[in-house]
Structure formats: structure tokens, C-alpha cells
KELUM-605058 format. One record per residue (C-alpha): chain; residue in three letters; x negated, y, z negated; residue number from 1. Coordinates in steps of 0.25 Angstrom, whole numbers, plus 5000, padded with zeros to 4 digits. Last residue first. Layout:
N
<node unit="A" code="ALA" c1="X" c2="Y" c3="Z" pos="NUM"/>
...
//
This chain:
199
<node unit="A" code="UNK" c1="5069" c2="5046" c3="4976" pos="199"/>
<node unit="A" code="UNK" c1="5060" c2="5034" c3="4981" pos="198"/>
<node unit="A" code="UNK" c1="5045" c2="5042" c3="4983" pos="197"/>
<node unit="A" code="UNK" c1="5039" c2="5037" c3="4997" pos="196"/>
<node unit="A" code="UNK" c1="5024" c2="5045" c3="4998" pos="195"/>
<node unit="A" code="UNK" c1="5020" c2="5041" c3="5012" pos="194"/>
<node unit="A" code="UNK" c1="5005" c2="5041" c3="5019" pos="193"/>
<node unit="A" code="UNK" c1="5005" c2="5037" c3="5033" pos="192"/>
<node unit="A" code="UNK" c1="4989" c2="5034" c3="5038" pos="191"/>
<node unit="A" code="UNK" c1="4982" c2="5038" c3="5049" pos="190"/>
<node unit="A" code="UNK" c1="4966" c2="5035" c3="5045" pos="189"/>
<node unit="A" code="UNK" c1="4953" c2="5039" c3="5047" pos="188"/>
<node unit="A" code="UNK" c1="4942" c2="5030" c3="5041" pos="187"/>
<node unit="A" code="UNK" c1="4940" c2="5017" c3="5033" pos="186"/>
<node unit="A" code="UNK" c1="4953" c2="5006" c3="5031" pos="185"/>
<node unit="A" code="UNK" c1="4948" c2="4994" c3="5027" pos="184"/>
<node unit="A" code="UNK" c1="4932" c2="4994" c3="5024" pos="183"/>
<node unit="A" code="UNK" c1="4938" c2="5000" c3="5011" pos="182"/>
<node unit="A" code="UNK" c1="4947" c2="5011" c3="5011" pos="181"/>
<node unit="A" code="UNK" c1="4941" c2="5025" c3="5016" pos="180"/>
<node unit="A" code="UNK" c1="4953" c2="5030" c3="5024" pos="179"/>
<node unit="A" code="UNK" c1="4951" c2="5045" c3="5030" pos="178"/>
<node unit="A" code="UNK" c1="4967" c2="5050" c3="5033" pos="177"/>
<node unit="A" code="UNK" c1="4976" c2="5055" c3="5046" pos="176"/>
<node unit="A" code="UNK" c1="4990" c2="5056" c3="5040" pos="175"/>
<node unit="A" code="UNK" c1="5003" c2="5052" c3="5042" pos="174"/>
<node unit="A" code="UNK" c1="5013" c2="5056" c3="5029" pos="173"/>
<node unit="A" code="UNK" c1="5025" c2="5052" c3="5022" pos="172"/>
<node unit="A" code="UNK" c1="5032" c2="5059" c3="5011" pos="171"/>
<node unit="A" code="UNK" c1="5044" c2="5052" c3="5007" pos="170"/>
<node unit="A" code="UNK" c1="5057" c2="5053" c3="4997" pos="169"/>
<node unit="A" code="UNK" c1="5062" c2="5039" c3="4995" pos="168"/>
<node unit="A" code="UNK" c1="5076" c2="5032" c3="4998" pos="167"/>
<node unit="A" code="UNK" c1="5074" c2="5032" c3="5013" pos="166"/>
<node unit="A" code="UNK" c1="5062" c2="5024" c3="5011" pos="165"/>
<node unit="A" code="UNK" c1="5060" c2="5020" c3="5026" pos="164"/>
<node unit="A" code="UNK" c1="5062" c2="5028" c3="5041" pos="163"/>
<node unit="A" code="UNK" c1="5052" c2="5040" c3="5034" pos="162"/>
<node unit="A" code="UNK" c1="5041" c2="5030" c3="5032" pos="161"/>
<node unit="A" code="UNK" c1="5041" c2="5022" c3="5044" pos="160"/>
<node unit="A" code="UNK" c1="5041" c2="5034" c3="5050" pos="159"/>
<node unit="A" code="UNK" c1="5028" c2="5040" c3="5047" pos="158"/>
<node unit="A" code="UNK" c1="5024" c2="5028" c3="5054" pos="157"/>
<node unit="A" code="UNK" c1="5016" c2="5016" c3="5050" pos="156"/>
<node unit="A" code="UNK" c1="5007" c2="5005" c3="5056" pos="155"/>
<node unit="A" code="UNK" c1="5008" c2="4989" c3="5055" pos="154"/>
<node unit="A" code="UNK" c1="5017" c2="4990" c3="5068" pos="153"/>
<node unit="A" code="UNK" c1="5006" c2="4999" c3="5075" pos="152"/>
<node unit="A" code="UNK" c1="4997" c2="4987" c3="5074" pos="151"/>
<node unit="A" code="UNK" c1="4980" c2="4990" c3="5072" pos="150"/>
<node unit="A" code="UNK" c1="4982" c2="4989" c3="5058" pos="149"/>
<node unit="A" code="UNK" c1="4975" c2="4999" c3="5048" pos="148"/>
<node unit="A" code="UNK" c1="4960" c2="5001" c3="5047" pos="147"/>
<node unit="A" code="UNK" c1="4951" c2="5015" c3="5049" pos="146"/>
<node unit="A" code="UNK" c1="4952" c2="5014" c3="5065" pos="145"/>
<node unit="A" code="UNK" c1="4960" c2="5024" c3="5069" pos="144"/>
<node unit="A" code="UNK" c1="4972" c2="5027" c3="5080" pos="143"/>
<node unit="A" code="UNK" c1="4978" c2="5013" c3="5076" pos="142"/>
<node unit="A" code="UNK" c1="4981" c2="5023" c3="5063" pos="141"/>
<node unit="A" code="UNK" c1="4992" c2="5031" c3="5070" pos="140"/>
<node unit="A" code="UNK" c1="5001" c2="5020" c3="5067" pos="139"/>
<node unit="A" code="UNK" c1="5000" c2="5024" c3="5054" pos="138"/>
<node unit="A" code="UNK" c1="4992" c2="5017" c3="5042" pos="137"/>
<node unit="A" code="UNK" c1="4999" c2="5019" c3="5027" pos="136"/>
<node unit="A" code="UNK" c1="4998" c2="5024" c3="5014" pos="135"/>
<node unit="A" code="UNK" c1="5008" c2="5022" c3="5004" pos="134"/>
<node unit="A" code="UNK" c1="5015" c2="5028" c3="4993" pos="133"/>
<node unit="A" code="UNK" c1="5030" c2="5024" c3="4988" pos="132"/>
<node unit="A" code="UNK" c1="5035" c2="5031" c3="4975" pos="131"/>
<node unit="A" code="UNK" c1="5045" c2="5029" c3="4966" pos="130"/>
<node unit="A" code="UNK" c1="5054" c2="5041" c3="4963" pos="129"/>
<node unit="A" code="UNK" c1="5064" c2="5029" c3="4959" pos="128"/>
<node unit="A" code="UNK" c1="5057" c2="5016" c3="4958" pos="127"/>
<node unit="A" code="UNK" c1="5052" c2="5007" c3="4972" pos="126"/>
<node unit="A" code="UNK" c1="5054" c2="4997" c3="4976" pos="125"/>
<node unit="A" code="UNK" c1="5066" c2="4998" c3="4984" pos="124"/>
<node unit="A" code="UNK" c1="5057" c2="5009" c3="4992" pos="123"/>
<node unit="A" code="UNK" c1="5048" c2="4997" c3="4994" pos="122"/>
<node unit="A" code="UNK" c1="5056" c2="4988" c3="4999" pos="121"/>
<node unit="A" code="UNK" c1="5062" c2="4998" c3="5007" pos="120"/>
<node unit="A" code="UNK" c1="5048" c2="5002" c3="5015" pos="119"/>
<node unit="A" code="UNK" c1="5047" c2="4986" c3="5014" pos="118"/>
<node unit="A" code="UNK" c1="5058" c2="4983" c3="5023" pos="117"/>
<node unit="A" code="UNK" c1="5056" c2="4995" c3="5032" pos="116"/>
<node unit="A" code="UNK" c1="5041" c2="4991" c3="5033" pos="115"/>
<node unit="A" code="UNK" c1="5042" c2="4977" c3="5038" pos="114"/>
<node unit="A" code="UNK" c1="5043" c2="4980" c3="5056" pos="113"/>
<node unit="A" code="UNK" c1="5034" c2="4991" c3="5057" pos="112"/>
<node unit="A" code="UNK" c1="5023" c2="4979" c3="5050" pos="111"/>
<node unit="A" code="UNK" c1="5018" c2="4982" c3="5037" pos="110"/>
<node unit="A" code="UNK" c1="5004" c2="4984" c3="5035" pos="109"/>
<node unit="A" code="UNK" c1="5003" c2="4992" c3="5022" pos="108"/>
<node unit="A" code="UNK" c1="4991" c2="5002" c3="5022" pos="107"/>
<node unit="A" code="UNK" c1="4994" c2="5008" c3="5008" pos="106"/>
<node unit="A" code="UNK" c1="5004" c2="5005" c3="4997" pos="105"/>
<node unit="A" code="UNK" c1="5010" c2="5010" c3="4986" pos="104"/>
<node unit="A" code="UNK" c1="5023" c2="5008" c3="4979" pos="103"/>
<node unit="A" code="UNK" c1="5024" c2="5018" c3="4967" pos="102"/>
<node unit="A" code="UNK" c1="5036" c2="5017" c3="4954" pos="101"/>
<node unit="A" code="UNK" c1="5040" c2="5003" c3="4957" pos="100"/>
<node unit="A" code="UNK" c1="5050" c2="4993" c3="4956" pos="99"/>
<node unit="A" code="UNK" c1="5051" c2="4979" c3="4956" pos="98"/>
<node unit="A" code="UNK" c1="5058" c2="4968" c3="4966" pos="97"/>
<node unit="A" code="UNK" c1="5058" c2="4972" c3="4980" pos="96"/>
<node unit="A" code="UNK" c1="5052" c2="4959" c3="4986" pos="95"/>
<node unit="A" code="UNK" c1="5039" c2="4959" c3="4993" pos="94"/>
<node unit="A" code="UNK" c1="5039" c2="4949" c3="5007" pos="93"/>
<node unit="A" code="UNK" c1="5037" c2="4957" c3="5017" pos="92"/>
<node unit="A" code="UNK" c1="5025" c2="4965" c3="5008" pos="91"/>
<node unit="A" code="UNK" c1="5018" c2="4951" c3="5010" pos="90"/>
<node unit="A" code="UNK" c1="5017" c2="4947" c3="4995" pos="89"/>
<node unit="A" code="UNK" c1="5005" c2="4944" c3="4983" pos="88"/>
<node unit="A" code="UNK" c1="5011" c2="4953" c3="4972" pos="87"/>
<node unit="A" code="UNK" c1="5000" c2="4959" c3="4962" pos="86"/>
<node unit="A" code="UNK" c1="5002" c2="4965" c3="4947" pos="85"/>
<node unit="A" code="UNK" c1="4990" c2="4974" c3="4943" pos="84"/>
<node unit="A" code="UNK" c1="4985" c2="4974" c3="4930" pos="83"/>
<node unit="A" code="UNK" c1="4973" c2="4982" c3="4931" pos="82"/>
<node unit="A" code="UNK" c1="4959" c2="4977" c3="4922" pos="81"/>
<node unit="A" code="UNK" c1="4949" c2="4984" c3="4933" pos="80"/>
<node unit="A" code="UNK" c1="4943" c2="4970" c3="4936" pos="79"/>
<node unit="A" code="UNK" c1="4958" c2="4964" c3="4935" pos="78"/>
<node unit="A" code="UNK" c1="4962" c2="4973" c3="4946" pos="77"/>
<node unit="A" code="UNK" c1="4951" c2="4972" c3="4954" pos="76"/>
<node unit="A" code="UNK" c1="4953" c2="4956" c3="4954" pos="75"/>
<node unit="A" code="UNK" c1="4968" c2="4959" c3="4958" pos="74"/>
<node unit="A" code="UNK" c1="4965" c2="4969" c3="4966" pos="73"/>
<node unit="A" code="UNK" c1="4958" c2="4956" c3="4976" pos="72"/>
<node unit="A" code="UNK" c1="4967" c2="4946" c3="4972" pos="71"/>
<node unit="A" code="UNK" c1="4978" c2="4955" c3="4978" pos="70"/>
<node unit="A" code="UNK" c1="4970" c2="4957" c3="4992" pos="69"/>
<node unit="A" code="UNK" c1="4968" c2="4941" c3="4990" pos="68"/>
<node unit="A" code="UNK" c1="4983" c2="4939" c3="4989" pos="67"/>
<node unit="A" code="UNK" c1="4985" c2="4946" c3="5001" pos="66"/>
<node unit="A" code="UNK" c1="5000" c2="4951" c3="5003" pos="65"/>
<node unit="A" code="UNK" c1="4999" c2="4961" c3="4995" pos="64"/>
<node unit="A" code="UNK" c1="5009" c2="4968" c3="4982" pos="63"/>
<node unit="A" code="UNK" c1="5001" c2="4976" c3="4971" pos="62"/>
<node unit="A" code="UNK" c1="5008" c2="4979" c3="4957" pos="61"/>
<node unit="A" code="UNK" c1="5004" c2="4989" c3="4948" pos="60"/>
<node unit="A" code="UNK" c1="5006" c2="4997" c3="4935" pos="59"/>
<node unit="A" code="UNK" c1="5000" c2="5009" c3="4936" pos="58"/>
<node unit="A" code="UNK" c1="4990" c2="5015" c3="4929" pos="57"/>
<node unit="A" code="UNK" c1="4978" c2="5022" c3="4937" pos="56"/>
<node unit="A" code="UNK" c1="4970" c2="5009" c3="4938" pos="55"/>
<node unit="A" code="UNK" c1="4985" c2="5001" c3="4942" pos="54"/>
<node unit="A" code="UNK" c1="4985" c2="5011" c3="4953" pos="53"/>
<node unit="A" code="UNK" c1="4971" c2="5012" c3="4959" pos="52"/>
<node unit="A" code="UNK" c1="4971" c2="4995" c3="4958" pos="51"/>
<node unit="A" code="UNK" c1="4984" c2="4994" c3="4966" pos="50"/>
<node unit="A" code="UNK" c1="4978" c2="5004" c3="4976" pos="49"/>
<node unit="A" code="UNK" c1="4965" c2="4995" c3="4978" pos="48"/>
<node unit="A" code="UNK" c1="4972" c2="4982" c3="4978" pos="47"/>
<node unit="A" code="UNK" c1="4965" c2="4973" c3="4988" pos="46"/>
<node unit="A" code="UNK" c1="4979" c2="4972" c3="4997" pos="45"/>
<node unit="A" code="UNK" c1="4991" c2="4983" c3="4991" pos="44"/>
<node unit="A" code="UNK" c1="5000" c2="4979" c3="5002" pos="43"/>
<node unit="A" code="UNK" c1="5010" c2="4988" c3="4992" pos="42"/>
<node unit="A" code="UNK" c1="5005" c2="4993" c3="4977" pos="41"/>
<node unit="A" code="UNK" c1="5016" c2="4993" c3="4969" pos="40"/>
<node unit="A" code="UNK" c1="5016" c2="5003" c3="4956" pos="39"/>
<node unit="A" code="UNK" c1="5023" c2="5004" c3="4945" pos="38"/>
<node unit="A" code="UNK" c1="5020" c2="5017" c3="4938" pos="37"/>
<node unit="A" code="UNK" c1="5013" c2="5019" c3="4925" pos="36"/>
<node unit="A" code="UNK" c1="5005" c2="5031" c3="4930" pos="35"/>
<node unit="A" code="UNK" c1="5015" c2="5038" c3="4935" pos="34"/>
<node unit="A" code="UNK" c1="5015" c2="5041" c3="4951" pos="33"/>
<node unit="A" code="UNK" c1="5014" c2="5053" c3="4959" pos="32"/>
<node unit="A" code="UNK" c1="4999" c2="5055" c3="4953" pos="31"/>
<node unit="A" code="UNK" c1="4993" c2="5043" c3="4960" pos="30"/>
<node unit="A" code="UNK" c1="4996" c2="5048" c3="4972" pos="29"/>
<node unit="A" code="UNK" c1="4980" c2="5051" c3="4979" pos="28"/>
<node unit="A" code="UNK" c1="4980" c2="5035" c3="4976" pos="27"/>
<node unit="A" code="UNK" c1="4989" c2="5031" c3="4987" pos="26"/>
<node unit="A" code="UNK" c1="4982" c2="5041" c3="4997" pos="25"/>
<node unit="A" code="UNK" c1="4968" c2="5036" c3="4994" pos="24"/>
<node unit="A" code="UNK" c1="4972" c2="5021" c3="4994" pos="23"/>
<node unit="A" code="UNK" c1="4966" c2="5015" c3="4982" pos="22"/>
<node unit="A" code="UNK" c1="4949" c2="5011" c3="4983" pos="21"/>
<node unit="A" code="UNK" c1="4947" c2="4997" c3="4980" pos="20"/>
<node unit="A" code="UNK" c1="4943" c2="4995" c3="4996" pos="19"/>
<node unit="A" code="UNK" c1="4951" c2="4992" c3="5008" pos="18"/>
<node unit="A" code="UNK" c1="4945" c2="4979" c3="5011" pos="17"/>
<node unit="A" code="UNK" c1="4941" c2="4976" c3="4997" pos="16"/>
<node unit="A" code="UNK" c1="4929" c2="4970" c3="4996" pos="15"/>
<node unit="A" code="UNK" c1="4925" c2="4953" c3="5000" pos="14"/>
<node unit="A" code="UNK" c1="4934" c2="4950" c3="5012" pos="13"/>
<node unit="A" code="UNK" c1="4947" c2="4943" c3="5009" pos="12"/>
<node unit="A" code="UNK" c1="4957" c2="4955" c3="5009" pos="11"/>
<node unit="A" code="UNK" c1="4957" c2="4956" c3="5023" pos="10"/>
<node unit="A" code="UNK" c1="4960" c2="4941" c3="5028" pos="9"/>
<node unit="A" code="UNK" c1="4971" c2="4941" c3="5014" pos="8"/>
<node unit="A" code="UNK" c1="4977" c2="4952" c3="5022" pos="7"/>
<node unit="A" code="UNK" c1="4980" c2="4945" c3="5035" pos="6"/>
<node unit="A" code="UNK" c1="4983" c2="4932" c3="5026" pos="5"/>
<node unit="A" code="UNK" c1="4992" c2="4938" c3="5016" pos="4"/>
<node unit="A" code="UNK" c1="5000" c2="4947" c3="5028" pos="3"/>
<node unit="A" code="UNK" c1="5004" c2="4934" c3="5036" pos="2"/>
<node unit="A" code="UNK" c1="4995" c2="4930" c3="5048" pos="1"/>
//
């Protein structure tokens, strides 16, 4: 099953499976970034962090695999009168070819096997002092059942981290955290949490 259909699956039912709510950790860093700042949301699905951004005046661009995920924030966006620019692309696929100030994401499932290529492609993308947030599951999550994959080789490690985006300065975390987004992730959580800034 490629990635659009498994997500298109998801994104099908009536609501929005993770809810219009942004990613608590993504939006508790609104204040590192200038207001005008380019910003890529990455797997960004329904649109909930893309939607936070562009209301608090940056100038976006959300990549998914799932057109009906991106239909879906479209529509949002276009009720709330944000411009938000959207690419339609399995993440193995996405070329390098802008620059950006922030590249967000939260939850990416990205096999073990794919994350040095898009770790750099990402670090290429990126601007001087640019930053890198995300939010992710680690392979402690298969101890809880508040969402996630249930495959070690969708699931991170701190290391994955520290092995990748040797040009950047990085803060990375492991922490136990209460997830209340949508019907799709509910409950106690081990999440990694980095702060990438590209020196």
C-alpha cells in the first residue's frame, strides 16, 4: 500500500482524525521564529499546524502524501481566508528546491531505513539559523496505547537525532507526555522532541 492510499484511508472519515488543534509542543515555539518567516509544514495531513502558522502570520507551505488530508486544510483555510500553498508528494520523493526559515513536523512515519535521506534534505533546506522542530513517537511508545505505529522501524531514537544534521546546533529530548489530539492520538505518550537550528 503506497503512503497516499494508507493515509488517504485515514483522512476519509467525516472530522479530522487528529483534530484542528496544532501540536502543543510545535505551537509552544511560536516565539523563536519571525513572524514573516517561511515555513514548511512536513507529513502535515489535515492541516491543523499549517492552519496555526499561516493564522499567526507566516507564510506557508504544507507537503502530504494524501490529497484528501490536503483538500481537507485547504477547505479550512479558505474558510479562515489563509493562503496556504500545498505539495501533494510521498516525502521520498520531495526535491530540495526552496529555502526556509522553520520546517516543522510532528508524528512522521518514515521507515529506519529513509530518515538519513530526508534528515539532510531537510538540513539542506533549510536557511542559516533556520530552525528544524518536530515532535515524534519513540520506540518506547509500543509501551502505550494512545496512537502511533505498532513497528519499531516507523519509531525513533534519540539517536537518530544526534547521527544526522551535523551542520545544525540540536536539542533533543525523550519525554513521557498527555496527547489530546483528536480521536487519533488520546492519552500518555513517549514522544522525542528536537529543536535543530542550522548554524
Amino acid at each position: 500500500m503506497s503512503q497516499q492510499q494508507f493515509w488517504n484511508e485515514k483522512f476519509t472519515k467525516d472530522g479530522y482524525l487528529y483534530g484542528i488543534n496544532p501540536n502543543e509542543f510545535l505551537a509552544s515555539k511560536l516565539n523563536l521564529f519571525k513572524k514573516d518567516s517561511k515555513l514548511l509544514c512536513l507529513g502535515e495531513g489535515e492541516g491543523r499546524n499549517a492552519i496555526f502558522f499561516a493564522k499567526n502570520g507566516f507564510k506557508v507551505k504544507a507537503i502530504d502524501a494524501s490529497n484528501i488530508g490536503l483538500e481537507k486544510l485547504q477547505k479550512r483555510a479558505k474558510e479562515q481566508n489563509l493562503d496556504i500553498n500545498t505539495l501533494c508528494i510521498d516525502l521520498n520523493h520531495w526535491q530540495v528546491n526552496e529555502k526556509y526559515d522553520v520546517i516543522i513536523a510532528s508524528y512522521l512515519h518514515m521507515y529506519k531505513n529513509e530518515r538519513e535521506e530526508l534528515f539532510l534534505k531537510i538540513e539542506n533546506s533549510l536557511n542559516i539559523k533556520g530552525y528544524f522542530i518536530a515532535e515524534f513517537f519513540s520506540q518506547n511508545q509500543l509501551s502505550y496505547n494512545s496512537g502511533g505505529p505498532k513497528d519499531t522501524e516507523l519509531l525513533y531514537t534519540i539517536e537518530d537525532f544526534k547521527n544526522n544534521f551535523n551542520s545544525c546546533t540540536k536539542q533533543i529530548s525523550e519525554e513521557i507526555v498527555f496527547l489530546n489530539e483528536g480521536r487519533g492520538h488520546q492519552g500518555e505518550a513517549s514522544v522525542i522532541r528536537v529543536v535543530i537550528q542550522k548554524s
